[in-house]
ZAMARGU-4260 file (C-alpha; in steps of 0.2 Angstrom, whole numbers, plus 5000, padded with zeros to 4 digits):
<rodrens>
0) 5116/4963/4995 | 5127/4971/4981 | 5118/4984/4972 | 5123/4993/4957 | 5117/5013/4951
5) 5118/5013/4933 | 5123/5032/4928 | 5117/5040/4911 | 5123/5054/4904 | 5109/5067/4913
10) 5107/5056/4925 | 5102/5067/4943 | 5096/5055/4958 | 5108/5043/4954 | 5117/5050/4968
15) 5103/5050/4980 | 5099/5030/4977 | 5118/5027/4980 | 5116/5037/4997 | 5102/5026/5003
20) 5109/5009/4999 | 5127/5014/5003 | 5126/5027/5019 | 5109/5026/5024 | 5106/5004/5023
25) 5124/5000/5024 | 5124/4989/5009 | 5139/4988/4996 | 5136/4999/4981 | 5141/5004/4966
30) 5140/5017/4951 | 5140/5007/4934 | 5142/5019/4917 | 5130/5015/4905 | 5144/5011/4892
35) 5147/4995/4904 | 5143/4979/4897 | 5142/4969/4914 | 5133/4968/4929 | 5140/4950/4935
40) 5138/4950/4954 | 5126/4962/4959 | 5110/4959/4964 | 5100/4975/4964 | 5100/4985/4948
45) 5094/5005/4950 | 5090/5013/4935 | 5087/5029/4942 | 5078/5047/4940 | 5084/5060/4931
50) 5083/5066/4911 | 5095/5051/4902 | 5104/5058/4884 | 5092/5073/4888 | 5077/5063/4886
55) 5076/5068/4869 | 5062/5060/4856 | 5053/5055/4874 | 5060/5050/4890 | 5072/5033/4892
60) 5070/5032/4871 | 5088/5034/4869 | 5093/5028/4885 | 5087/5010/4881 | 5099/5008/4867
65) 5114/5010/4881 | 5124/4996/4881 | 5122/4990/4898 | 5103/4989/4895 | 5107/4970/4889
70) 5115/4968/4903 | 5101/4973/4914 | 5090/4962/4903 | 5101/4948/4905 | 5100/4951/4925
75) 5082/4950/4925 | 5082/4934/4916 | 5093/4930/4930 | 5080/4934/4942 | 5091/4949/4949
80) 5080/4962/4956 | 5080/4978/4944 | 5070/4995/4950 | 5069/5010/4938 | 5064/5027/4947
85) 5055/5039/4938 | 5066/5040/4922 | 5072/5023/4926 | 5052/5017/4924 | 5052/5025/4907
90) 5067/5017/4903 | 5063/5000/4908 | 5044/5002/4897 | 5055/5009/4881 | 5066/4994/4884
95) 5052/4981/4884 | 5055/4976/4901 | 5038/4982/4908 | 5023/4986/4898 | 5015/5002/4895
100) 5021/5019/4892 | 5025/5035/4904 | 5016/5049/4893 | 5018/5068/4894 | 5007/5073/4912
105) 4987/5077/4909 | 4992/5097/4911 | 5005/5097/4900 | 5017/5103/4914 | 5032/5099/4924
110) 5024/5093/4941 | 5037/5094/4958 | 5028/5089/4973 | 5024/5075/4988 | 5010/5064/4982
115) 5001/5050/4990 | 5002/5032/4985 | 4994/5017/4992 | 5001/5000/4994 | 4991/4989/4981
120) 5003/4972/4984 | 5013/4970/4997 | 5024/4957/5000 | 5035/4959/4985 | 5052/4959/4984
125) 5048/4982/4983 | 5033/4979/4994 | 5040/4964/5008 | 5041/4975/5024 | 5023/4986/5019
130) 5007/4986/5025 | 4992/4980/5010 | 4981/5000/5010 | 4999/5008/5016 | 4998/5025/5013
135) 5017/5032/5009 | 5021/5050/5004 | 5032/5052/4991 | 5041/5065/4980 | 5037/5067/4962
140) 5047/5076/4948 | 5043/5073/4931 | 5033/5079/4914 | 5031/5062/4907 | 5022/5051/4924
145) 5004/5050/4914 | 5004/5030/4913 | 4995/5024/4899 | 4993/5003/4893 | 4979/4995/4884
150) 4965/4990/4891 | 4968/4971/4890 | 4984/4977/4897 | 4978/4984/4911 | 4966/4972/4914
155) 4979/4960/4917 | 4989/4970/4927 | 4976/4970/4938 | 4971/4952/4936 | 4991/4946/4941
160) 4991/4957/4956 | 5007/4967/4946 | 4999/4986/4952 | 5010/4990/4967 | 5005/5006/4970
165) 4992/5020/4966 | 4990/5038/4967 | 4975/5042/4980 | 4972/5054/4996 | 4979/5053/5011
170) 4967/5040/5020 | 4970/5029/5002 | 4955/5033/4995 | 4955/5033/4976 | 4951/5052/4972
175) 4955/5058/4955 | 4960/5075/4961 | 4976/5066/4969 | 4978/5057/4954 | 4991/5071/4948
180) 4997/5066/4931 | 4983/5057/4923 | 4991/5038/4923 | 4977/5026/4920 | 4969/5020/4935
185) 4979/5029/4946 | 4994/5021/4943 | 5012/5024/4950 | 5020/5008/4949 | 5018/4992/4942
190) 5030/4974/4941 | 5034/4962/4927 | 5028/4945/4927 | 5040/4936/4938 | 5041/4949/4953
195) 5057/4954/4949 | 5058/4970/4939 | 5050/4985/4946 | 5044/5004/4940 | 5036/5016/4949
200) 5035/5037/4945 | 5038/5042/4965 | 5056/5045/4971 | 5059/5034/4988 | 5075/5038/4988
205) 5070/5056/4991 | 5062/5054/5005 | 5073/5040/5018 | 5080/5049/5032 | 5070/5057/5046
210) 5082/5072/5044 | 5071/5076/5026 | 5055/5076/5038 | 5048/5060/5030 | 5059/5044/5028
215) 5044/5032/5022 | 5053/5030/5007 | 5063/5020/5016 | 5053/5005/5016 | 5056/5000/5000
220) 5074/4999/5001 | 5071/4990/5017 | 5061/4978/5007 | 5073/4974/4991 | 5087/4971/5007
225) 5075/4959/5016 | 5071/4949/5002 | 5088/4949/4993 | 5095/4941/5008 | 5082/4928/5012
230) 5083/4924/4994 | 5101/4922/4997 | 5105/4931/4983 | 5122/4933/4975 | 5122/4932/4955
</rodrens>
C-alpha cells in the first residue's frame, strides 16, 4: 500500500501519521504539498491534524481551496481510500466530501486529552480488524470537534451504518459526560456513502506504539493496510 501525507501550511501531525505508515507498519509513504496537483499511484490519502492556513474563518475553510483537494476528490471517485484526522475531518466536510460540520467545542475551549470511543461499524476498510462495542482510547486535540448535521442527516447516517465511532465511557456505554465536545449523538467519526472516505476527531496516529503506553490507535492503520491489499489496490 502507497500512502501519501498531504502537508498544509500549519500542518502538525502530519509527521506522526508518516511515522506510523512509514516506521511503524512498514508501508511506502510519502509527504505531498498541498500546492500538488496529483496523487496518481497512491492508495491511502491522510489529511491530517493540525491548524491548515491557521484555520482562519473556521477550521479546513481555507484549506479546501488547496489545489490538491481536487486531487483528493478525484481519488475518492477513484475509490482510493482518503482519512482526514482531526483537522483533516474538517477539511473533508468544508470540501464536501463528508457531510456536516466540526463546530467550536460545547465549552468553548481547547480540549487536549485521551477520550473513549466505541466501535459502531466494524468491518470497514478504518474499522476491518476491530471488534463491533470496541472500546479504543484515543487522544483528542481540538477547539472545533462539536459535530453538528441535520437531523434528516443524521438520521441517515445512522440508517446507512456510516457512524464509525462514538464518544462513550469506558465499558462503551453512551454517557453524555464523556461525550466531551458536544458533537451530536456522540459522534467522533463518520464515512461517505461508498466506504471509502473517512473522518473522525480522535488522533490514532497518537497513540500506535506500546512505547506511548497505549498503541490501540494502531488498529486502524492495520485495517486501511488489510483492506488495501485484499482490495488489491494500486491506483
Amino acid at each position: 500500500m502507497r500512502s501519501a501525507v498531504v502537508v498544509f501550511p500549519g500542518s502538525n501531525c502530519d509527521h506522526d501519521a508518516y511515522h506510523v505508515l512509514k516506521h511503524v507498519l512498514g508501508q511506502p509513504t510519502e509527504f505531498v504539498w498541498h500546492k500538488e496537483r496529483s496523487l496518481a499511484g497512491f492508495d491511502l490519502v491522510i489529511l491530517p491534524g493540525g491548524f491548515a492556513h491557521g484555520d482562519y474563518l473556521r477550521g479546513g475553510a481555507i484549506a479546501r481551496f488547496s489545489p490538491i483537494m481536487d486531487a483528493v476528490a478525484a481519488h475518492a471517485r477513484r475509490g482510493g481510500l482518503v482519512l482526514g484526522i482531526c483537522n483533516g475531518f474538517q477539511v473533508l466536510t468544508e470540501a464536501g466530501l463528508l457531510p456536516g460540520a466540526l463546530m467550536r467545542n460545547r465549552d468553548v475551549s481547547f480540549l487536549c486529552r485521551d477520550v473513549f470511543m466505541r466501535v459502531d461499524r466494524a468491518g470497514t476498510a478504518l474499522t476491518a480488524s476491530c471488534e463491533p462495542g470496541q472500546v479504543l482510547c484515543t487522544p483528542i486535540g481540538h477547539g472545533e470537534g462539536n459535530y453538528f448535521a441535520d437531523p434528516d442527516v443524521l438520521d441517515r447516517l445512522e440508517a446507512e451504518g456510516r457512524v464509525l465511532f462514538r464518544y462513550t465511557d469506558p465499558d462503551g456505554v453512551a454517557d453524555e459526560r464523556f461525550n466531551v465536545n458536544g458533537s451530536a449523538r456522540a459522534i467522533a467519526g463518520i464515512m461517505n456513502e461508498e466506504g471509502n472516505v473517512f473522518g473522525m476527531m480522535p488522533h490514532p496516529e497518537r497513540n500506535s506504539e506500546t512505547v506511548l503506553g497505549d498503541a490501540s490507535g494502531r488498529v486502524l492503520f492495520e485495517s486501511l493496510v488489510r483492506s488495501s491489499i485484499g482490495a488489491g489496490a494500486g491506483a
